[in-house]
C-alpha positions in Angstrom: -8.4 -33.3 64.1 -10.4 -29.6 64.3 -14.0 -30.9 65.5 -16.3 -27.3 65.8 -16.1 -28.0 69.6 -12.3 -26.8 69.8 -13.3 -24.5 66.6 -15.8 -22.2 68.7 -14.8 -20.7 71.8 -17.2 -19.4 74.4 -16.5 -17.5 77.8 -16.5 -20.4 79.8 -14.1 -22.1 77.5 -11.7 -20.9 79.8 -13.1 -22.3 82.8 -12.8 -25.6 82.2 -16.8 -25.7 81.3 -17.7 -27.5 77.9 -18.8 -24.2 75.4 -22.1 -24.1 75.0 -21.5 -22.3 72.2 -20.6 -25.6 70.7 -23.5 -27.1 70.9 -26.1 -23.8 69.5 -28.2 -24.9 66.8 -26.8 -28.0 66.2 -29.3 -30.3 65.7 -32.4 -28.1 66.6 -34.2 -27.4 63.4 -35.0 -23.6 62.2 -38.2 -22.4 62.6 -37.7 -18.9 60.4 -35.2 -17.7 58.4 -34.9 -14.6 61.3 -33.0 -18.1 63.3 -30.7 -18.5 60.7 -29.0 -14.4 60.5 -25.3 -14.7 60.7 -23.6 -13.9 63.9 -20.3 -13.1 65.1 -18.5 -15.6 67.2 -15.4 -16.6 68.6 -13.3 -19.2 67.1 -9.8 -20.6 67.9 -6.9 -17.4 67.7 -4.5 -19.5 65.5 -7.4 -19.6 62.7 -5.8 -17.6 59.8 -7.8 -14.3 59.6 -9.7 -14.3 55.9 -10.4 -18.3 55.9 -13.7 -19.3 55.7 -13.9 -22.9 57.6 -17.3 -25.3 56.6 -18.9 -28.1 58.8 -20.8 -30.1 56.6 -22.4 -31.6 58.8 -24.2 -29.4 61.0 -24.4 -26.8 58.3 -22.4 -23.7 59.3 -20.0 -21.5 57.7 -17.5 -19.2 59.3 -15.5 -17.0 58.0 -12.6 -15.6 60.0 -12.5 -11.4 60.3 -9.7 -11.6 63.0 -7.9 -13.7 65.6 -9.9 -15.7 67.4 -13.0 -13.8 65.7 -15.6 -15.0 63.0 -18.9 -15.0 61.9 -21.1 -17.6 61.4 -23.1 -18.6 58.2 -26.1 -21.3 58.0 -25.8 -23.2 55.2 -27.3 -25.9 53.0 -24.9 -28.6 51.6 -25.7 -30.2 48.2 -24.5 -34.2 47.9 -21.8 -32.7 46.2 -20.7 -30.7 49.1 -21.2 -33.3 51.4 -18.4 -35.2 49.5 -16.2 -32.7 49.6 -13.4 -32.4 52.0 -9.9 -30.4 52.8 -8.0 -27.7 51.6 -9.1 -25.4 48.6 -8.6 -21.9 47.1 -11.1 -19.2 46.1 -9.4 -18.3 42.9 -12.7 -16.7 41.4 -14.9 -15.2 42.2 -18.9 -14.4 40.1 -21.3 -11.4 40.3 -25.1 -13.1 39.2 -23.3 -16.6 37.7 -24.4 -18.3 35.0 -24.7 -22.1 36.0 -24.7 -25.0 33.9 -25.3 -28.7 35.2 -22.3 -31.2 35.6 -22.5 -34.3 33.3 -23.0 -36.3 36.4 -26.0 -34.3 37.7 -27.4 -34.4 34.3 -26.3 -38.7 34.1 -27.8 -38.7 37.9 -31.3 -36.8 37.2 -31.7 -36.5 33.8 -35.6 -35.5 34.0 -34.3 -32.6 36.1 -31.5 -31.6 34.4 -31.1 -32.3 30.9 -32.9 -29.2 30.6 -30.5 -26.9 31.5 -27.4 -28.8 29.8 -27.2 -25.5 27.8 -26.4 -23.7 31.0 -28.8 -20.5 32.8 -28.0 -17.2 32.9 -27.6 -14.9 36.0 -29.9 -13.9 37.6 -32.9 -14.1 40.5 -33.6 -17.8 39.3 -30.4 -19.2 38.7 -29.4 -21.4 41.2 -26.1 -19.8 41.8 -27.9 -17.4 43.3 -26.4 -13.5 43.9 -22.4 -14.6 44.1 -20.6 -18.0 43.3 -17.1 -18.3 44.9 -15.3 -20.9 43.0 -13.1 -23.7 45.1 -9.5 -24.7 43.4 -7.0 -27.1 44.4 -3.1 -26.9 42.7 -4.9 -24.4 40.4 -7.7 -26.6 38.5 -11.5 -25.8 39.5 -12.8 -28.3 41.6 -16.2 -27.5 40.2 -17.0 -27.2 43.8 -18.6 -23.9 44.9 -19.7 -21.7 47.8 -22.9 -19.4 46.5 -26.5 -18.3 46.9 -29.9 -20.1 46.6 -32.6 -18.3 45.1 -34.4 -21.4 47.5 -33.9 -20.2 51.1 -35.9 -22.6 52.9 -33.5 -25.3 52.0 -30.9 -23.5 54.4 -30.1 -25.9 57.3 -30.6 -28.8 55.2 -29.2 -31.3 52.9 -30.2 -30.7 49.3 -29.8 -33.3 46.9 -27.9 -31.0 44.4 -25.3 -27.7 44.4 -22.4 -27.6 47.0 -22.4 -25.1 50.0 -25.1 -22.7 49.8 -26.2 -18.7 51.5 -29.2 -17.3 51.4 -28.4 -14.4 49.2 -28.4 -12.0 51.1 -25.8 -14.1 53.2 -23.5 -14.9 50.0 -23.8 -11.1 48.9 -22.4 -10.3 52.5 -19.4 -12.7 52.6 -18.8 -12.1 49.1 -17.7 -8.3 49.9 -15.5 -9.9 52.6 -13.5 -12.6 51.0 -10.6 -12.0 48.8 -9.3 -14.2 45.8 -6.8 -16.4 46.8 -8.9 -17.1 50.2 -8.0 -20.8 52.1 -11.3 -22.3 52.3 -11.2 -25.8 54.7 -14.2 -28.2 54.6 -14.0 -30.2 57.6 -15.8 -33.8 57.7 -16.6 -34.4 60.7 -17.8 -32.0 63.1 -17.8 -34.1 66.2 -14.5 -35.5 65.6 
């Protein structure tokens, strides 16, 4: 099982000495979005360049720019997100989405939204945010997605709704990274 201890490396990964690197920001909350700027780090070398790898759980993102090299994403994960776990696919990917609420958000919180059952177009509101990458397993949409937030403060976070979300700026940035047909891997347990 990957935990994001043997994910992350650190220089004294290789003397013997548990990475502290591990450990950064993991349960110490944010105090300013300035906290929260991605960073490059290094990961694991036989991580496939191009990957983007998700722990849930302590709400980080990385997406692999070579061996054993990444950079690091905060993140807010919706209940949706949360749930999900394993092996996807980007197979699209959205400039400004539109968004429109699942029946089961809409059956879940109705006063919230029934609304917007007609769907939102792009833009600075919607809660897509900048860029939507859309997650597919066996080539059906898992309705699952990786996008922006028009709501940064929820970043580090649970949110009750949406799946793994960037500040925009964020999404915008790994957006013009990623390539369709992308291996995404949500991991559930980050601790192992």
């Amino acid at each position: 099982m990957t935990t994001r201890r043997n994910f992350i490396l650190s220089a004294t990964a290789s003397l013997g000495v548990a990475p502290l690197a591990a450990r950064a920001n993991v349960f110490e909350p944010h105090h300013s979005l300035e906290e929260m700027r991605p960073r490059r780090v290094q990961v694991r070398y036989d991580v496939e360049p191009g990957s983007i790898h998700v722990f849930p759980d302590i709400f980080h993102l990385y997406f692999i720019t070579a061996p054993g090299e990444a950079i690091e994403y905060h993140v807010a994960v919706g209940e949706a997100g949360r749930n999900f776990q394993g092996n996807a696919t980007i197979q699209r990917k959205a400039e400004w989405p539109s968004w429109t609420p699942t029946q089961n958000m809409i059956d879940r919180e109705p006063e919230t939204y029934a609304k917007f059952a007609g769907g939102v177009p792009g833009g600075p509101d919607n809660p897509l945010g900048a860029r939507a990458l859309y997650l597919y397993r066996n080539g059906r949409d898992t309705m699952y997605r990786i996008h922006g937030t028009p709501q940064p403060w929820t970043i580090g976070t649970a949110v009750s709704s949406g799946c793994v979300r960037l500040i925009n700026d964020d999404i915008v940035d790994l957006y013009q990274r990623v390539e369709v047909g992308a291996s995404v891997k949500v991991y559930r347990n980050a601790f192992g």
